[in-house]
C-alpha positions as a Markdown table, in Angstrom:
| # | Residue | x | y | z |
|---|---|---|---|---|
| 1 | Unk | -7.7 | -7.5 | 8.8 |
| 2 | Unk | -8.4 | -10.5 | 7.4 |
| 3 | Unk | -6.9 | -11.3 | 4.0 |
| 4 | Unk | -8.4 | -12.6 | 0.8 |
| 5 | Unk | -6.8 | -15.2 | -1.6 |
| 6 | Unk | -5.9 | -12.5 | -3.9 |
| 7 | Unk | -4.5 | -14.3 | -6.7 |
| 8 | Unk | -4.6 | -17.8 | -7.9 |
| 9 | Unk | -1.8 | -18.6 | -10.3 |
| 10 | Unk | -2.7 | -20.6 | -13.5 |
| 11 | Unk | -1.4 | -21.9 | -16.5 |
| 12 | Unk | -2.2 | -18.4 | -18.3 |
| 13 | Unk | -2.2 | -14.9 | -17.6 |
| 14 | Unk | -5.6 | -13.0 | -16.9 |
| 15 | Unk | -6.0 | -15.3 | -13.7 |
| 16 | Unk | -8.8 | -14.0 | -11.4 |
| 17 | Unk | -8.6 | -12.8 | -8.0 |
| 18 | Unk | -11.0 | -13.8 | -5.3 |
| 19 | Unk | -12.4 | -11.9 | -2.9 |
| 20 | Unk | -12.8 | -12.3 | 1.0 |
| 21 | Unk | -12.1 | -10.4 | 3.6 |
| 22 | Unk | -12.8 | -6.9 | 5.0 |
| 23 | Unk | -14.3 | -4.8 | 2.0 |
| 24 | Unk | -13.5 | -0.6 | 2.5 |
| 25 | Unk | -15.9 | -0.8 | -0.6 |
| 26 | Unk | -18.6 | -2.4 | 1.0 |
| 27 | Unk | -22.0 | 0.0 | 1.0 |
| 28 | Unk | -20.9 | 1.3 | 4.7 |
| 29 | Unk | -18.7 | 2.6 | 3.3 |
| 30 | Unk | -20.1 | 4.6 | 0.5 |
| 31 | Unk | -18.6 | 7.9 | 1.7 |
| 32 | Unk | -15.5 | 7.3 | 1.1 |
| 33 | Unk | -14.7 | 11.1 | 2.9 |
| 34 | Unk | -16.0 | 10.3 | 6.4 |
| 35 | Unk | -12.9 | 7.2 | 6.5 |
| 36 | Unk | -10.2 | 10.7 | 7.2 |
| 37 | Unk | -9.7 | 13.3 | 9.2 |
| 38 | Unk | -7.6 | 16.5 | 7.7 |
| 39 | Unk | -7.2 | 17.7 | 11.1 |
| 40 | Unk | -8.2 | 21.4 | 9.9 |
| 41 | Unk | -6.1 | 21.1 | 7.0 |
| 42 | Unk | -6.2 | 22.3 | 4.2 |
| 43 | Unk | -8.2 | 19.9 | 1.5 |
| 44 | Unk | -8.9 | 19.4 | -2.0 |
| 45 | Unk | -11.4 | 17.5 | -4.1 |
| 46 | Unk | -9.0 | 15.7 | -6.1 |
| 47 | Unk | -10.4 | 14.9 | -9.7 |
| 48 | Unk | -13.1 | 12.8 | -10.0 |
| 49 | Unk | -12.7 | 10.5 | -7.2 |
| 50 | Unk | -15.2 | 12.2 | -4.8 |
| 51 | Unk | -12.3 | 12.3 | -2.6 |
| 52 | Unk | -10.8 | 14.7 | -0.4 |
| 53 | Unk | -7.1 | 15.5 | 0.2 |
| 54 | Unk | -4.8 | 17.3 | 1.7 |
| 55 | Unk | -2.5 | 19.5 | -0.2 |
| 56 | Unk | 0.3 | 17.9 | 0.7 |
| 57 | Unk | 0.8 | 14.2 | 0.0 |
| 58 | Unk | 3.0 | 12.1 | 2.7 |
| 59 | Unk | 5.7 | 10.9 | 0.7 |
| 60 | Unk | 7.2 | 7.3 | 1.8 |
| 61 | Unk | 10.3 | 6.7 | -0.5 |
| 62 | Unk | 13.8 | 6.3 | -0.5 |
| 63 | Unk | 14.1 | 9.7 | 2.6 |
| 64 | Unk | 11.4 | 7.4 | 4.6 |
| 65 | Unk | 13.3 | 4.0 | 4.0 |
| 66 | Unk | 16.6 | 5.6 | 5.6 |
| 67 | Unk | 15.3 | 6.6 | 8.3 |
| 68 | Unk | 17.5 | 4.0 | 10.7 |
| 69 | Unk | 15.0 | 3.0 | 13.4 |
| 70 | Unk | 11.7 | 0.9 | 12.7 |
| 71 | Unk | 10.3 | 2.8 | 16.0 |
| 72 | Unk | 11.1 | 6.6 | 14.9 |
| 73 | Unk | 9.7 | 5.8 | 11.8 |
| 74 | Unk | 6.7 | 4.1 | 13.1 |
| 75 | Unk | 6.0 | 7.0 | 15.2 |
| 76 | Unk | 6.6 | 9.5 | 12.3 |
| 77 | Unk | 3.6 | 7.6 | 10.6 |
| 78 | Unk | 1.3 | 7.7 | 14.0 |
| 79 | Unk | 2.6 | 11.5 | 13.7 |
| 80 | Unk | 1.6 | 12.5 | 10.3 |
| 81 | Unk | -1.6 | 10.3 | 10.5 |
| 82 | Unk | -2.7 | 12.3 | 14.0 |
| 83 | Unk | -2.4 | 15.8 | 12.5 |
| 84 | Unk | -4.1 | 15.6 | 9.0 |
| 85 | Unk | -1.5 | 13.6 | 6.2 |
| 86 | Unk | -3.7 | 10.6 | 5.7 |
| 87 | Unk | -2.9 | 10.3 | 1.8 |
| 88 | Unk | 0.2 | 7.9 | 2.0 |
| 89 | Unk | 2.2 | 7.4 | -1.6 |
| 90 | Unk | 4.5 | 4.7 | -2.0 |
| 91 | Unk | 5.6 | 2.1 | -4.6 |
| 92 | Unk | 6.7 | -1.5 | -4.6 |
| 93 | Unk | 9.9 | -0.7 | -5.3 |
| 94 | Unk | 10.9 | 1.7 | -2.7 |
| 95 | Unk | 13.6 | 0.9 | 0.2 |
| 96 | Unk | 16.6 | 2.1 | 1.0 |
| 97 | Unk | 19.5 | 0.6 | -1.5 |
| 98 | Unk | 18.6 | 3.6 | -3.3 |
| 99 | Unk | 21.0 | 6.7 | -2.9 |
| 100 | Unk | 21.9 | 7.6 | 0.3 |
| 101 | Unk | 20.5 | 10.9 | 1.8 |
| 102 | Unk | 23.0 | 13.6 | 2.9 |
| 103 | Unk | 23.5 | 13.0 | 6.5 |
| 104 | Unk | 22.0 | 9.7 | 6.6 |
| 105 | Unk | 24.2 | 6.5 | 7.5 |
| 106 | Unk | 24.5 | 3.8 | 4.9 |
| 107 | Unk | 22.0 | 1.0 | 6.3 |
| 108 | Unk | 23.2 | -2.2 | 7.2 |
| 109 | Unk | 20.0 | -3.6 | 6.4 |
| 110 | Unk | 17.3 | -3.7 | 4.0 |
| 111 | Unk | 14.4 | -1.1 | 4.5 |
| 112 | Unk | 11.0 | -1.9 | 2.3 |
| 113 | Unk | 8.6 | 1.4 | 2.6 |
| 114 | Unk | 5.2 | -0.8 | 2.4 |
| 115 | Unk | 6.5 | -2.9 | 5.3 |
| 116 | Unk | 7.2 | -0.4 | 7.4 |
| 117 | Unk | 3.6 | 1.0 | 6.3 |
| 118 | Unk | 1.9 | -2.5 | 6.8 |
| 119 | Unk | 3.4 | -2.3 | 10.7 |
| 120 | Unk | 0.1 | 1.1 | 11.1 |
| 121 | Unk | -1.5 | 0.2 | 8.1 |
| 122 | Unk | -2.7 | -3.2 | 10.0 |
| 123 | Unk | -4.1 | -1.2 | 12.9 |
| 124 | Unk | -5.5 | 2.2 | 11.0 |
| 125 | Unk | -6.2 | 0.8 | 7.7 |
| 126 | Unk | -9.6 | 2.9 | 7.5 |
| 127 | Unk | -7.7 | 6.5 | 8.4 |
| 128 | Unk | -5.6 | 6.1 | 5.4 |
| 129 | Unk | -6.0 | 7.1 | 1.5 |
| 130 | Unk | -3.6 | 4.2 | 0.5 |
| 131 | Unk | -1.3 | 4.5 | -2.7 |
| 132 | Unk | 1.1 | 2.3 | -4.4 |
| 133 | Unk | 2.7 | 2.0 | -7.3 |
| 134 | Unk | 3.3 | -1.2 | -10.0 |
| 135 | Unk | 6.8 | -1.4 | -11.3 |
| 136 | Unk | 6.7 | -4.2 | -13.5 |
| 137 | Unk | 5.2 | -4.5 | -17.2 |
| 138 | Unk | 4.6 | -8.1 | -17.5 |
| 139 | Unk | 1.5 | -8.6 | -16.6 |
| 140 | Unk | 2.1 | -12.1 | -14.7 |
| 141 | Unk | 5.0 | -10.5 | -12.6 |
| 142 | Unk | 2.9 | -7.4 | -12.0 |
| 143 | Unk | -0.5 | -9.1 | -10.7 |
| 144 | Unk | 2.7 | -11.0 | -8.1 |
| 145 | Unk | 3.9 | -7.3 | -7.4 |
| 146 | Unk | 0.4 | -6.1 | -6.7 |
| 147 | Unk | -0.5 | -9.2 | -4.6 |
| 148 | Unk | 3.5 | -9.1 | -2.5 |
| 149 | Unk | 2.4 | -5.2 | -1.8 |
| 150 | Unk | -0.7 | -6.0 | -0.4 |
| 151 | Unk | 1.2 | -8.7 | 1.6 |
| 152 | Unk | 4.0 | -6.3 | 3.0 |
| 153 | Unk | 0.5 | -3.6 | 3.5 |
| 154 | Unk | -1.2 | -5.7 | 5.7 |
| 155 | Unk | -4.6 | -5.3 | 3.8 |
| 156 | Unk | -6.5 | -6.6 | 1.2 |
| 157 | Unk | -7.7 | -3.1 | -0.7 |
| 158 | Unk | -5.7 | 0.4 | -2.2 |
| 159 | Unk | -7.6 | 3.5 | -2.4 |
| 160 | Unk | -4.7 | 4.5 | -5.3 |
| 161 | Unk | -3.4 | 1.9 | -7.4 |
| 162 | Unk | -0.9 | 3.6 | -9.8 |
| 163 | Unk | 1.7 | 2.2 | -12.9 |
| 164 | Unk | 5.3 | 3.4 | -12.0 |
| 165 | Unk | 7.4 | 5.8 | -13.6 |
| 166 | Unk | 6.2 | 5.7 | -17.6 |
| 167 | Unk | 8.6 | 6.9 | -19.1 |
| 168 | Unk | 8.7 | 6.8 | -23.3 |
| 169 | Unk | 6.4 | 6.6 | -25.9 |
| 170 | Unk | 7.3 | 2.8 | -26.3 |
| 171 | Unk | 6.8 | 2.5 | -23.0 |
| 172 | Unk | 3.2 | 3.4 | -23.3 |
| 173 | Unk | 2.2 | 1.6 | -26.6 |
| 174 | Unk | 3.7 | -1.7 | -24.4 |
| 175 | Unk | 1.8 | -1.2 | -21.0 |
| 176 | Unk | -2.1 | -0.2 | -23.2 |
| 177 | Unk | -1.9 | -3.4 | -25.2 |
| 178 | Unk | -4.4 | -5.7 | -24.9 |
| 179 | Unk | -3.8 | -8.1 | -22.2 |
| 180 | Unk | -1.3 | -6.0 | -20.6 |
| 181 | Unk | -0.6 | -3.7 | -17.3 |
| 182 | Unk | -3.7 | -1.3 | -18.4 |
| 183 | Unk | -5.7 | -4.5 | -18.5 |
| 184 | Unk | -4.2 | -5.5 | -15.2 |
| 185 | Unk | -5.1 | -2.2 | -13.7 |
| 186 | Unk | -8.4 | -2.1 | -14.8 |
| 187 | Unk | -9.6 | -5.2 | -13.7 |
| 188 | Unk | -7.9 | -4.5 | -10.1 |
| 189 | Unk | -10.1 | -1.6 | -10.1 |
| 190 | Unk | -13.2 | -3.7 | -11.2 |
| 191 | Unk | -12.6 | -6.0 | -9.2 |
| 192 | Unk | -12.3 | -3.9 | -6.2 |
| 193 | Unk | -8.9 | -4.6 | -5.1 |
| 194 | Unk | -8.5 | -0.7 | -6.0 |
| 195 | Unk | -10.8 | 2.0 | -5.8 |
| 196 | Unk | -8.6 | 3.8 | -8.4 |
| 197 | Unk | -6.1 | 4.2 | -10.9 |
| 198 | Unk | -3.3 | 6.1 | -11.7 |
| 199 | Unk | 0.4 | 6.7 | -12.8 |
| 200 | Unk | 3.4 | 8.4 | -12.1 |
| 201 | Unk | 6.0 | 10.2 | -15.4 |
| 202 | Unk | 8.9 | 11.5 | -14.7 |
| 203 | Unk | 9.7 | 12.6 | -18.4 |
| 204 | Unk | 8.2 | 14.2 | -21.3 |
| 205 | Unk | 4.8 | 15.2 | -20.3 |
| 206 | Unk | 3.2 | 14.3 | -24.0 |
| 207 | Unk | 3.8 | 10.7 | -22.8 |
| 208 | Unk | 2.0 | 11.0 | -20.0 |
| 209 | Unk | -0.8 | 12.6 | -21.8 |
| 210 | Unk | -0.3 | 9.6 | -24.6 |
| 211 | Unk | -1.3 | 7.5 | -21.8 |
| 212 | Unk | -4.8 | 9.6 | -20.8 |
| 213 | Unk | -5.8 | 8.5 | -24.3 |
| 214 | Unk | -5.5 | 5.0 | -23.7 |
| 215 | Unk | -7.3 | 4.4 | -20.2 |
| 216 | Unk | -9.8 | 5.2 | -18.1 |
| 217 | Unk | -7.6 | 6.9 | -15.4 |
| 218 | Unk | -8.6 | 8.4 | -12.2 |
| 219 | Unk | -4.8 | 10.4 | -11.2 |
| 220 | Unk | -1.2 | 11.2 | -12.6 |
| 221 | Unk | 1.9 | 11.6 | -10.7 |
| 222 | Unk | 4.7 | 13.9 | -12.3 |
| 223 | Unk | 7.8 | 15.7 | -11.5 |
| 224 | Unk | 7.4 | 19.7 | -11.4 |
| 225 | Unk | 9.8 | 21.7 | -13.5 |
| 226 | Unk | 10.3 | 25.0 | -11.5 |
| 227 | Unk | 11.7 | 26.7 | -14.4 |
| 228 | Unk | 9.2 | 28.0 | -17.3 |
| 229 | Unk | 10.4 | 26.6 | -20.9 |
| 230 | Unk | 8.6 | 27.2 | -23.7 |
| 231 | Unk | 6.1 | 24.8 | -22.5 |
| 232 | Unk | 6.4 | 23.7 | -18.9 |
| 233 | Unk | 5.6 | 20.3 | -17.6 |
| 234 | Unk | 2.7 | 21.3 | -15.0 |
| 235 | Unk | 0.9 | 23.1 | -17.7 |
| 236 | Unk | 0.6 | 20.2 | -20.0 |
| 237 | Unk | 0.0 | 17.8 | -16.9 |
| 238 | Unk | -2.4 | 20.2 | -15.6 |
| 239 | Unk | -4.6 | 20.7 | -18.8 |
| 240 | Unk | -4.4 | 17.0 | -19.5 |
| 241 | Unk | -5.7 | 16.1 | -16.0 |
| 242 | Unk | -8.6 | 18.5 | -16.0 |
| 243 | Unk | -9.6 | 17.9 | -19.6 |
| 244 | Unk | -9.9 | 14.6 | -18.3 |
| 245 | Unk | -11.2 | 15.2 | -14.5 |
| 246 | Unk | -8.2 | 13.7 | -13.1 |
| 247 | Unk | -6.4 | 14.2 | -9.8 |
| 248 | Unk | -2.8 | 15.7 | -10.3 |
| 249 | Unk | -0.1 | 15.2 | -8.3 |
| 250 | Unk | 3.2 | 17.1 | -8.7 |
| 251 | Unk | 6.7 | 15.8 | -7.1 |
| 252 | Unk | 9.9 | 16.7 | -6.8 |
| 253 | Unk | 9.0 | 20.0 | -5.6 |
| 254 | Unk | 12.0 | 19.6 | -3.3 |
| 255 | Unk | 14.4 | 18.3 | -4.9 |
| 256 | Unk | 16.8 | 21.5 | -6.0 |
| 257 | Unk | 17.8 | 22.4 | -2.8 |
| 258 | Unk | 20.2 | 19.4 | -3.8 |
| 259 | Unk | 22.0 | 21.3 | -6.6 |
| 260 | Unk | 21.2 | 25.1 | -6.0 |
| 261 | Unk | 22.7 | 26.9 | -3.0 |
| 262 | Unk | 20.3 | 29.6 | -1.0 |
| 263 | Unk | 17.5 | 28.1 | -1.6 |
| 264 | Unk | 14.7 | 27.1 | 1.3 |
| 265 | Unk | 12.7 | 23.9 | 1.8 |
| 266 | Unk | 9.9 | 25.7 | 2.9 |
| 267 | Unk | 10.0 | 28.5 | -0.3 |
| 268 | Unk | 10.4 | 25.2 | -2.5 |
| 269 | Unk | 6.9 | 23.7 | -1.2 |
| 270 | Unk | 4.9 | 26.8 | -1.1 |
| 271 | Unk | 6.2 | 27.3 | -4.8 |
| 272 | Unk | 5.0 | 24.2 | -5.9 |
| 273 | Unk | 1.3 | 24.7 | -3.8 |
| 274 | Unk | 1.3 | 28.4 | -5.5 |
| 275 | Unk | 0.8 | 26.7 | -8.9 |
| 276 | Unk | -2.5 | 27.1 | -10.8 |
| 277 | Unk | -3.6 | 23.4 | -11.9 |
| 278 | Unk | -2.7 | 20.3 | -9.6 |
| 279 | Unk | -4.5 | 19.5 | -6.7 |
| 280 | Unk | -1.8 | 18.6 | -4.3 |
| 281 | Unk | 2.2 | 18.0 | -4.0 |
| 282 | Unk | 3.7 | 15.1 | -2.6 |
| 283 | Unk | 6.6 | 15.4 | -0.5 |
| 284 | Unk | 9.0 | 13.1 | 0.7 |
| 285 | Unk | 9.2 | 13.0 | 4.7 |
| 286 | Unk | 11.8 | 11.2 | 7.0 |
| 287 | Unk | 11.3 | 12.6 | 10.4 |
| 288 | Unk | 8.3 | 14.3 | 12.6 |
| 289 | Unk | 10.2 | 17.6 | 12.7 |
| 290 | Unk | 9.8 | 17.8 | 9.0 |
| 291 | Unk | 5.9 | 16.7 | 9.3 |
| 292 | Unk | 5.5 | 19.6 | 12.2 |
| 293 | Unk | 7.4 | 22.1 | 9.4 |
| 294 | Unk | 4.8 | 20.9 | 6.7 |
| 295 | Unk | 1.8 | 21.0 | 8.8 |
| 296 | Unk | 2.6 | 24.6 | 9.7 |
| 297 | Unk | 3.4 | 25.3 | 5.9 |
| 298 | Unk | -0.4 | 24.2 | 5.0 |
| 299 | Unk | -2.0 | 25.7 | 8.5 |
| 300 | Unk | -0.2 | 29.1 | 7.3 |
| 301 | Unk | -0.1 | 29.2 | 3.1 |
| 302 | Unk | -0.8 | 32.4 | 1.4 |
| 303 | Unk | 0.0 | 32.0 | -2.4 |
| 304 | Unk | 3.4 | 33.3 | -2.8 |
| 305 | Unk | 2.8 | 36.6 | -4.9 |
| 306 | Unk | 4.0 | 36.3 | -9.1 |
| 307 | Unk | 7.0 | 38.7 | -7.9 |
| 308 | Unk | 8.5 | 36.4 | -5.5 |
| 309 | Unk | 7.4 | 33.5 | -8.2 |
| 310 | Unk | 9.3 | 34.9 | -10.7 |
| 311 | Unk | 12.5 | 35.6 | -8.1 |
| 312 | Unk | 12.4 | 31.8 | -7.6 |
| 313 | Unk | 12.9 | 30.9 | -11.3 |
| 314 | Unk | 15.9 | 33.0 | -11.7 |
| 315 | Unk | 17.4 | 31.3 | -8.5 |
| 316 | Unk | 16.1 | 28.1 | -10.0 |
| 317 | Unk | 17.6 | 28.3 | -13.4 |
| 318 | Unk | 20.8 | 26.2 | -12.7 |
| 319 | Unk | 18.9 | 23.2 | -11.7 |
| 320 | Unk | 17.7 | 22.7 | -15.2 |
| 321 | Unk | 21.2 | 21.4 | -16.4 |
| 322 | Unk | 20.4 | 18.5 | -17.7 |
| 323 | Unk | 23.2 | 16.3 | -15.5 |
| 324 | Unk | 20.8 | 17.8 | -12.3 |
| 325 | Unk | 17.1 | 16.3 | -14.1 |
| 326 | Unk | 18.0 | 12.3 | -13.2 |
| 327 | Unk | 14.8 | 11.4 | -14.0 |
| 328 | Unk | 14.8 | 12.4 | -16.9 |
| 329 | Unk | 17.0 | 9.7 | -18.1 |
| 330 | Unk | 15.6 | 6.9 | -19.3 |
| 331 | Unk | 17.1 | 4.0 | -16.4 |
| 332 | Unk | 15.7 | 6.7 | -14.0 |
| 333 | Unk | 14.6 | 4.6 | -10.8 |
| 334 | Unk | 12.0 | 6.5 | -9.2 |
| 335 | Unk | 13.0 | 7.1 | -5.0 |
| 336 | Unk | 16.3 | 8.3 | -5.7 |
| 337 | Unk | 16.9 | 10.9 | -3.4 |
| 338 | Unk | 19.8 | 12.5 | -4.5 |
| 339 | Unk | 21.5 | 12.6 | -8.7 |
């Protein structure tokens, strides 16, 4: 695919990006659902996109950097692209000098997801929903962040262009001024080099719907809490993404098994696709056995009965220590795969 000269640095910020190259936008392309195949699974409109998904998001941090060869992980992507996972989440910032995963060998080199994406993206671009995230809030060093992805990517358009890990209040009132990352996301959107926007919260969910008030956004990304306090985080993410017709995403559906013994993988992710409200989970894979175990999970889901919901938050009470919620914390770096 040929690229564009996405970004032309000048003297100021607000520098404008021209385009060339192969356009996914183009009016061929108006159906944006005939680019992917589900494979028979399980699908989802998700928000106001017009697109379909599968329920289960392919998941290409920190557990997909440390996987040790380039060639098992290339084939895991051919894998999960083959049977049905086209929606692909990742961020800028993911590789694997993040925490090691149990069992995993401590790399003696560095591991960036979007370059081991770019390696199928190059060939398949058209199968795949592409996501990544911006880490930076400068919106100079985010437009070189945006422009480096597409780079590593090996294309010159995102379907999913999403702000990383907002985490405060502060943090909000910084990244909607005028002239900042909101403005930077919007005109990557207008311009085309996104077909939408979106962001990921790992923390207090009134911050993430803080930041629904301030833009035009077309998805949110936040971590599940598994056990009901007074008010839980899906519910609040799930009413602020419908009362604005946004896609919702829930992560960390997982995560757990890490701290709470007897519990199963498999009970986690049907768990977390039992919920009323978002459209789809991601989850983090790192080998094709664990896309064969997902893509029977979707082939075969029932939602799990409010009995054997309710037996799951007893047994998932310990994990809401606050020592076991690390992104919670405010130097949180989103990818970490154990606390």
């Amino acid at each position: 695919m040929k690229r564009r000269d996405f970004l032309k640095t000048t003297a100021g910020a607000g520098a404008g990006l021209a385009l060339v190259g192969t356009n996914l936008f183009a009016p061929g392309c108006a159906d944006i659902n005939s680019r992917f195949d589900a494979k028979g699974l399980p699908t989802v409109m998700f928000g106001n996109t017009g697109v379909r998904i599968p329920r289960i998001v392919l998941g290409l941090g920190s557990r997909f950097c440390h996987i040790v060869s380039d060639r098992e992980a290339n084939e895991m992507l051919h894998f999960a692209l083959d049977n049905g996972f086209y929606y692909w989440d990742t961020a800028h910032t993911y590789d694997n000098t993040i925490a090691l995963p149990p069992g995993r060998e401590q790399p003696t080199r560095l591991v960036i997801s979007e370059v081991r994406l770019g390696e199928v993206v190059k060939t398949r671009r058209k199968e795949i929903f592409l996501s990544t995230k911006v880490a930076a809030r400068n919106p100079d060093e985010a437009k070189q962040q945006i422009e480096l992805s597409l780079k590593r990517l090996q294309t010159d358009r995102l379907d999913m262009l999403k702000i990383h890990s907002v985490t405060t209040l502060e943090d909000v009132n910084n990244i909607s001024k005028k002239g900042k990352l909101l403005d930077v996301l919007m005109q990557m959107k207008a311009e085309k080099v996104t077909r939408f926007i979106g962001f990921s919260c790992h923390s207090d969910p009134k911050v993430a719907r803080e930041l629904t008030k301030r833009g035009d956004f077309d998805s949110m990304l936040i971590a599940m809490n598994h056990y009901p306090p007074i008010a839980t985080r899906q519910e609040i993410a799930a009413k602020t993404a419908k009362d604005k017709q946004m896609g919702l995403l829930m992560m960390k559906a997982v995560r757990p098994r890490e701290t709470v013994e007897g519990l199963q993988t498999t009970d986690l992710i049907k768990y977390a696709l039992s919920l009323e409200g978002p459209h789809a989970i991601a989850v983090g894979m790192d080998s094709i056995d664990v896309v064969k175990s997902n893509i029977e999970i979707l082939r075969n889901f029932q939602p799990m009965s409010p009995e054997r919901m309710s037996e799951l938050t007893v047994q998932l009470a310990p994990f809401y220590r606050h020592e076991n919620l690390p992104w919670m914390q405010q130097d949180y770096q989103d990818g970490n795969w154990i606390s």
